[in-house]
N, C-alpha and C positions, 0 to 999 in steps of 0.2 A: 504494500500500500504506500502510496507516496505521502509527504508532506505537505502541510499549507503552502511552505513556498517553494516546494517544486509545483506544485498544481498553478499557482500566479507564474510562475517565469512559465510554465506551459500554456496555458491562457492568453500570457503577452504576448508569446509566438504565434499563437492561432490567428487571434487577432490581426496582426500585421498582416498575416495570409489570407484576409478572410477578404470577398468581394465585397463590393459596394451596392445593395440588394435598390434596386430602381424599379418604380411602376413601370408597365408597359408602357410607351410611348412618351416616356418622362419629359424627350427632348422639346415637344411642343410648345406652344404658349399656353401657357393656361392651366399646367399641369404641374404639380412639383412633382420631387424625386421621389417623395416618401411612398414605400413599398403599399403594392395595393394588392392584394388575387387577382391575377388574369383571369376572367371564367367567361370569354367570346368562344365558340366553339373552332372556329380555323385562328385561333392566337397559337400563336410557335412556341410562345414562350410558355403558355398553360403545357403545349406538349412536352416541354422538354428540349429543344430542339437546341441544336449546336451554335453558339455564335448569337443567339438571340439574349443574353443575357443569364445570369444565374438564379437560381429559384430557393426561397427561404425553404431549408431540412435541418431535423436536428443535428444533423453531424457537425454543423457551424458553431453549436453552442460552447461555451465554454462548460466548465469541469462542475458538476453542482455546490458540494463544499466549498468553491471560494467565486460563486453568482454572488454580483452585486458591492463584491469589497472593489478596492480601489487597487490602481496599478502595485502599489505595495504591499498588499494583503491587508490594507486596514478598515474597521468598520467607519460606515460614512455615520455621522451623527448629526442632525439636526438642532442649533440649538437656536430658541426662540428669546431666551430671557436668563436670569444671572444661574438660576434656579439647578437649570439644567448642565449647568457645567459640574456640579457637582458626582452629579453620577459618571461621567467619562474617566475611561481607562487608558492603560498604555496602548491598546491595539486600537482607539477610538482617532476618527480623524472627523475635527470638526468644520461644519455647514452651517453658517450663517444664514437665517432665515431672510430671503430678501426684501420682504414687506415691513422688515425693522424701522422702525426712526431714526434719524441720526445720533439722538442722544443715548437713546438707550444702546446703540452700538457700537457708541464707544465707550460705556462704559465696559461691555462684555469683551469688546479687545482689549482694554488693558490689565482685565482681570486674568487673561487668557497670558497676555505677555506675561503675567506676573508670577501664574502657574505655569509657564514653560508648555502649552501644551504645541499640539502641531493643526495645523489650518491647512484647508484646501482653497477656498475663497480667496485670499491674499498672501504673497507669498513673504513681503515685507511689513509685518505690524506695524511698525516706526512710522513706515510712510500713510499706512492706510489711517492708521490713528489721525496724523496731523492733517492729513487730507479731508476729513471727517469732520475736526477741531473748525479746523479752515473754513467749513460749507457752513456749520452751524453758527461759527458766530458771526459771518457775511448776511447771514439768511435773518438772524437776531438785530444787527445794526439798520439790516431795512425795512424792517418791521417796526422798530422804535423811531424812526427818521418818517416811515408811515403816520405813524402816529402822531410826532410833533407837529409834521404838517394838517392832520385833520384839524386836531386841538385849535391849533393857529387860522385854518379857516373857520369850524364854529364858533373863537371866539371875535374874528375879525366880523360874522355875520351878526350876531349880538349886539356888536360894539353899532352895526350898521340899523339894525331893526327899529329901535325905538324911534331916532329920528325920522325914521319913514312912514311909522304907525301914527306917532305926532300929524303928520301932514295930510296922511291917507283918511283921518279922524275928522282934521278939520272939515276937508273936502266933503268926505260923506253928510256929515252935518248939516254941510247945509245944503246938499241935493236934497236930502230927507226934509228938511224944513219950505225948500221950493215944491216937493210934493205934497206936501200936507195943507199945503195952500192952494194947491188946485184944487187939489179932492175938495177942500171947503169952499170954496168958490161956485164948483161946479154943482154941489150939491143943494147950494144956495140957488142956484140960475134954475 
């Protein structure tokens, strides 16, 4: 029986041998590459047929004992939150959940730098860190810059309102008093 990492260096070999499995007619417009069943009945490629392309069998698969680890035999691990780096081992290789926030993922890579573990996502912490550092507080200066500019319009409209209501008051005033004189007028007549 072989080992785990004879079964990965054998995997990585197949691999590199293995074709590139393409739908029928991939080359089209309109069509991508991703593998689909041929099932037309005159398709060459449903038969089998030479030079028409290679057709997905198990003999492609790799070894089942090491389905789904990573080129170095490690498990891939998903982490979402501080929570879950707790449980990762030495043969765990961690997965940064993409739908993270910024802040929350940088606090989980420094935790990560600090426990030494290993990443697939980025291959330089230092720089993914500052990079991160970088977006967030860009993202926080123009939000606050947002802000001071609303502030400064609401209170420059403030500063504008009264003197207009002043004026718009008077005016109303006395159309409303020009109407109430007709109406009595007329009602007189």
């Amino acid at each position: 029986m072989r080992t785990e990492k004879e079964l990965v260096e054998l995997r990585n070999e197949m691999k590199s041998n293995k074709p590139k499995f393409r739908r029928q007619d991939w080359f089209l417009k309109g069509l991508n590459e991703k593998w689909r069943k041929p099932k037309g009945l005159d398709s060459k490629l449903r038969a089998r047929r030479r030079g028409k392309g290679a057709h997905i069998s198990p003999g492609y698969g790799s070894p089942s004992k090491v389905r789904g680890l990573s080129r170095e035999g490690l498990n891939f691990v998903f982490v979402r939150n501080l929570k879950d780096l707790d449980i990762i081992g030495k043969d765990d290789l961690i997965v940064l959940n993409g739908n993270l926030g910024a802040r929350k993922k940088i606090e989980i890579l420094k935790k990560i730098k600090e426990k030494k573990l290993k990443m697939f996502n980025f291959n330089d912490l230092e720089k993914a860190i500052k990079k991160f550092t970088d977006n967030f507080e860009a993202r926080k200066k123009e939000k606050e810059e947002k802000k001071k500019q609303k502030t400064q319009k609401e209170s420059e409209k403030e500063k504008a309102k009264p003197k207009e209501e002043i004026k718009e008051t008077d005016e109303e005033k006395k159309k409303r008093e020009q109407e109430e004189k007709r109406r009595v007028l007329e009602g007189k007549a």
